[in-house]
N, CA, C and O atoms as CSV, one atom per row, in Angstrom:
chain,resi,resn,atom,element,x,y,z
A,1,UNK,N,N,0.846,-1.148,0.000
A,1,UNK,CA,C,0.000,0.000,0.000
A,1,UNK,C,C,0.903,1.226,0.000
A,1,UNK,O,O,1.798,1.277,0.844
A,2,UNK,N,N,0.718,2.391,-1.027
A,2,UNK,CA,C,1.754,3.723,-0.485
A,2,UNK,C,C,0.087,4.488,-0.991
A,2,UNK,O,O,-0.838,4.155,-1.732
A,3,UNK,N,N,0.427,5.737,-0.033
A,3,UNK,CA,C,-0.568,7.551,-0.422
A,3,UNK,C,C,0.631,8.465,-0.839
A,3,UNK,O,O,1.701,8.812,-0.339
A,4,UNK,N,N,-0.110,8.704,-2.077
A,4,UNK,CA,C,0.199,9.824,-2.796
A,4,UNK,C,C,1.529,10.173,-2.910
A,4,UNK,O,O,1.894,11.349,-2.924
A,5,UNK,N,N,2.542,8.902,-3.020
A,5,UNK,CA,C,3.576,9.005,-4.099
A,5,UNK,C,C,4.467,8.691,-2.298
A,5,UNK,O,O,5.332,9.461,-1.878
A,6,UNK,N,N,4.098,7.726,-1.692
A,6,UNK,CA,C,5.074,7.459,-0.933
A,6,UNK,C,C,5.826,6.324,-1.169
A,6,UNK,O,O,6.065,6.097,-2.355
A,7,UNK,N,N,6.354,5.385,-0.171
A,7,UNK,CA,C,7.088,4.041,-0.754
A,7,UNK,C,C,6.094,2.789,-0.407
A,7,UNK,O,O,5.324,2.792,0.554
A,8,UNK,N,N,6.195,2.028,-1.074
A,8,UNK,CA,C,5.286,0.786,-0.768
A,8,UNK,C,C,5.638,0.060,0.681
A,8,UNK,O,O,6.722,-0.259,1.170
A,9,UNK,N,N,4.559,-0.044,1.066
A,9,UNK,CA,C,4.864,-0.657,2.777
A,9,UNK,C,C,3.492,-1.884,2.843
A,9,UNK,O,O,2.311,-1.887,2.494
A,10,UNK,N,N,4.256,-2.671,3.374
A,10,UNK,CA,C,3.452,-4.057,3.488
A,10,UNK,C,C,2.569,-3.799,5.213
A,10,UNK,O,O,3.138,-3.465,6.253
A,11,UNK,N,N,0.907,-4.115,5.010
A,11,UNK,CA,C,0.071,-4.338,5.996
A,11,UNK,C,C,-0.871,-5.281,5.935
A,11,UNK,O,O,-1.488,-5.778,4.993
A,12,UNK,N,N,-0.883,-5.450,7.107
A,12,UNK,CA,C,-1.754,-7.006,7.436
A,12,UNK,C,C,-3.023,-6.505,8.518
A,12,UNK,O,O,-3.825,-7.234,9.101
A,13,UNK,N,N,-2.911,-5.082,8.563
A,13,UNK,CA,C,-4.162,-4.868,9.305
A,13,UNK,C,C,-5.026,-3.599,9.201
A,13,UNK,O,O,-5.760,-3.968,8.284
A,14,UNK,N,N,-5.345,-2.660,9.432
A,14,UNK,CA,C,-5.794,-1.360,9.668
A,14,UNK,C,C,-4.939,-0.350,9.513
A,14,UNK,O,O,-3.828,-0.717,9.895
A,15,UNK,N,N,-4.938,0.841,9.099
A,15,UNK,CA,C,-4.667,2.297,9.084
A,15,UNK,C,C,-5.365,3.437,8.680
A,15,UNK,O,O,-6.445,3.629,8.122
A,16,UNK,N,N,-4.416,4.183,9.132
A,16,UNK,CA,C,-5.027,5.636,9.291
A,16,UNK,C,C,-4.553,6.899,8.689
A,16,UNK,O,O,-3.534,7.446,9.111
A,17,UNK,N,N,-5.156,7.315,7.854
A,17,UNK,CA,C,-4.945,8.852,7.280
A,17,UNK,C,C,-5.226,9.632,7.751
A,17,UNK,O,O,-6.327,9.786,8.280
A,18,UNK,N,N,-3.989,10.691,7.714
A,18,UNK,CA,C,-4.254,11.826,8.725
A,18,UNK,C,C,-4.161,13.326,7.535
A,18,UNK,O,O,-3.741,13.404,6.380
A,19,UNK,N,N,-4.629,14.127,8.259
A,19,UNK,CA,C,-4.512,15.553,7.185
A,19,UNK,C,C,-6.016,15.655,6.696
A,19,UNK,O,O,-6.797,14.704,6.728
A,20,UNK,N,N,-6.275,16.717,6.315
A,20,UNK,CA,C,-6.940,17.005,4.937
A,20,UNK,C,C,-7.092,16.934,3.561
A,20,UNK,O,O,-6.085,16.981,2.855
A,21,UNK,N,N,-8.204,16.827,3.068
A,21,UNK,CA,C,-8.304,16.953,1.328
A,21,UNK,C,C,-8.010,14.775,1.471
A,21,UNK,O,O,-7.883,13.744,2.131
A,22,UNK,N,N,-8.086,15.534,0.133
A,22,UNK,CA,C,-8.282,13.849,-0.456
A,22,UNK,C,C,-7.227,13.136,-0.634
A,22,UNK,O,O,-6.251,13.835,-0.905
A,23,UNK,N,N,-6.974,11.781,-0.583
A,23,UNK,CA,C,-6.400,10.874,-0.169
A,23,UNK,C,C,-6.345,9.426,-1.068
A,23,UNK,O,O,-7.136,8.543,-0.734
A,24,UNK,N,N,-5.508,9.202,-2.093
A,24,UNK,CA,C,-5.569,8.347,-2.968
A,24,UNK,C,C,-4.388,6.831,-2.723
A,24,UNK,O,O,-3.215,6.582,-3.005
A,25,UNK,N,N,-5.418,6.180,-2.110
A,25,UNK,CA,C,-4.368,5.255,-1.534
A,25,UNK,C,C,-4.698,4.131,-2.929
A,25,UNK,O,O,-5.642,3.803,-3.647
A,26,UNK,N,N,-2.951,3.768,-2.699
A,26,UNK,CA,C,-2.649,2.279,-4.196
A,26,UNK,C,C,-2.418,0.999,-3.245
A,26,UNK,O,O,-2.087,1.063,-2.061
A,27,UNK,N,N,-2.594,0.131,-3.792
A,27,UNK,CA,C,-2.574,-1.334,-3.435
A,27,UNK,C,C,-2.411,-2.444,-4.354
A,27,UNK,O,O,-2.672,-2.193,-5.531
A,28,UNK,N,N,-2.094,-3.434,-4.109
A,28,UNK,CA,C,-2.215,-4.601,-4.458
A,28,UNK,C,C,-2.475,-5.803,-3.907
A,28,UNK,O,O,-1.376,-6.045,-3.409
A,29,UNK,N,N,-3.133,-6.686,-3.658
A,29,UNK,CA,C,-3.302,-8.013,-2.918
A,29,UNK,C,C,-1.943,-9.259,-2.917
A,29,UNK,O,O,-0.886,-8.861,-3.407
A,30,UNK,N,N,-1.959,-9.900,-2.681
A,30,UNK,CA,C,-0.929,-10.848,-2.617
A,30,UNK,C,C,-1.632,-12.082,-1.615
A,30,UNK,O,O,-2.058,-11.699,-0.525
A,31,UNK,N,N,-1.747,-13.386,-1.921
A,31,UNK,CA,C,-2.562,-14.162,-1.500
A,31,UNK,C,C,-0.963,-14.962,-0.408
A,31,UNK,O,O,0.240,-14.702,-0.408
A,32,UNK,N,N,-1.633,-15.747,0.200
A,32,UNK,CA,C,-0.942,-16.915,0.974
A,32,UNK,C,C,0.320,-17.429,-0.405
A,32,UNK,O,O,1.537,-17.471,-0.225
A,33,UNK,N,N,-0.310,-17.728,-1.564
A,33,UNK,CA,C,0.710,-18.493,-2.153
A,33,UNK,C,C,1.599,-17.286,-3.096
A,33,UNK,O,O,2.061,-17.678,-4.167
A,34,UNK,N,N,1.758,-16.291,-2.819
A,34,UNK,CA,C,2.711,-15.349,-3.520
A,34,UNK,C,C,2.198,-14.587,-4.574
A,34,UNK,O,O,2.869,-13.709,-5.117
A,35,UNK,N,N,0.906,-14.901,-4.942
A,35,UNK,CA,C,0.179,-14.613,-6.461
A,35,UNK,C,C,-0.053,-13.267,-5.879
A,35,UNK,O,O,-0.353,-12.968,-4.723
A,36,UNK,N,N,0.157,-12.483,-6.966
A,36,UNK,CA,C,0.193,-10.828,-6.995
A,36,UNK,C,C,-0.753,-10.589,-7.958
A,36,UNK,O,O,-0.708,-10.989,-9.121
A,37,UNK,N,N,-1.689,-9.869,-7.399
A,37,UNK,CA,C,-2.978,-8.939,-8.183
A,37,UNK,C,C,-2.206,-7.739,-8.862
A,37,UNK,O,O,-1.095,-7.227,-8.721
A,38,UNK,N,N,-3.465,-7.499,-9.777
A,38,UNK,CA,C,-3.209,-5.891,-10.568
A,38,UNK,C,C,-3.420,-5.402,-9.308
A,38,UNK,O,O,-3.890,-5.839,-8.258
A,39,UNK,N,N,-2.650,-3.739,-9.943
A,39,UNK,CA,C,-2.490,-2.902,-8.289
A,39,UNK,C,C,-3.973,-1.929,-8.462
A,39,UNK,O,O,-4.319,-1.846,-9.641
A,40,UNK,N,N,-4.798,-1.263,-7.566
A,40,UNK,CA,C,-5.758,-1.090,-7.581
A,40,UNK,C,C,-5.514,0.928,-6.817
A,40,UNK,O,O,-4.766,1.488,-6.015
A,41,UNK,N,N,-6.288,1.184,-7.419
A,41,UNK,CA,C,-6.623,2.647,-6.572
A,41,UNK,C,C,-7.642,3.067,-5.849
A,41,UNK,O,O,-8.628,2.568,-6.393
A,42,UNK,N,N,-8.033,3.777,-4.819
A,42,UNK,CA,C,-9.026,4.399,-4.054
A,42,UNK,C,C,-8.688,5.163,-3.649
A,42,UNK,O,O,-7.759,5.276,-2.848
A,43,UNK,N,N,-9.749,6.363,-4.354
A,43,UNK,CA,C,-9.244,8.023,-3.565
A,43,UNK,C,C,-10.670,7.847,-2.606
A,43,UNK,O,O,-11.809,7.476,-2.887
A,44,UNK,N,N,-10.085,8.256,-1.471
A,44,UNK,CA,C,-11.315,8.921,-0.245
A,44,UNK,C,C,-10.807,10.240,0.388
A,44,UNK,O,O,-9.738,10.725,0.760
A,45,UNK,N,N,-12.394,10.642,0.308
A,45,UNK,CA,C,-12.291,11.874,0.171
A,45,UNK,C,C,-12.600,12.265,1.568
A,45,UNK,O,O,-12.608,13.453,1.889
């Protein structure tokens, strides 16, 4: 997961955005056996 042009950091649970204005977090999934999804976007606003 990185916001808005940070470095990719691996999570296994919950977080939190802090600040104002909108917020476009990137991702990708990765299952138990290593298989890597297309990477996905969600801006919340």
């Amino acid at each position: 997961m990185k916001n808005k042009g940070s470095s990719w950091e691996k999570y296994n649970d919950g977080f939190t955005l802090s600040g104002e204005g909108t917020s476009v977090v990137e991702y990708y999934p990765v299952d138990e056996a290593g298989n890597i999804e297309v990477m996905n976007l969600k801006k919340l606003d």
